[in-house]
C-alpha positions, 0 to 999 in steps of 0.5 A: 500500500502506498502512503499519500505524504504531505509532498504528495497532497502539496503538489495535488493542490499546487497542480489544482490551482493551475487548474483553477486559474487557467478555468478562470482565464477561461470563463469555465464556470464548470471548473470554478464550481467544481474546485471551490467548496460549498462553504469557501470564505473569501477575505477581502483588504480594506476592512470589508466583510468576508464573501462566505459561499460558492455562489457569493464568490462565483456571483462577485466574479461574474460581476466583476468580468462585467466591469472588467472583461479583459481581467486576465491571472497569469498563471504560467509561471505563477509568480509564486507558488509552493504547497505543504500539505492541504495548504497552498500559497499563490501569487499572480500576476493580475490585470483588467481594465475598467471598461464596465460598471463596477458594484462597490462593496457598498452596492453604488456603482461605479461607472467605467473609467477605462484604466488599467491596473496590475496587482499582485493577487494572493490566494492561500487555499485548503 
């Protein structure tokens, strides 16, 4: 019998969050609903309350391709990427530009302003 090691789990998760971020980049909603848990909690900077659930999360991301449809992970190479265990650590490269309306936290919308941005985006994930 072959023992699943910690090593072995790390590189699962780690070939998972390719998978991930390349059904991301691809719009593939079957992917997003199939690599991220019922009960997923997404923390936000800035204070603002926790997204908890798959379809809140999936809801803020098809809302935010509205307002950025160009949004586009680098995740070949990630910039960072290393697992141990059932935990990954994951840094891309993340860019979009603002050419739709954008809902704030708040709920008021945020008309487009055509900008480009490009943020280092983390994700930690069990």
């Amino acid at each position: 019998m072959t023992k699943i090691t910690d090593t072995d789990r790390a590189e699962k998760n780690m070939r998972l969050q390719r998978i991930i971020i390349d059904g991301m980049n691809s719009r593939d909603w079957d992917i997003f609903d199939k690599h991220h848990a019922k009960d997923v909690v997404v923390n936000w900077p800035g204070g603002q309350p926790p997204t908890i659930g798959r379809g809140p999360h999936r809801k803020e991301n098809e809302d935010f391709l509205k307002a950025f449809p160009d949004n586009y992970i680098e995740g070949n190479p990630f910039k960072i990427l290393f697992g141990q265990g059932d935990w990954t650590c994951a840094v891309n490269v993340y860019t979009a530009t603002h050419t739709g309306p954008l809902i704030g936290f708040d709920g008021r919308i945020i008309p487009p302003t055509n900008k480009k941005f490009k943020v280092d985006l983390f994700t930690i994930a069990r």
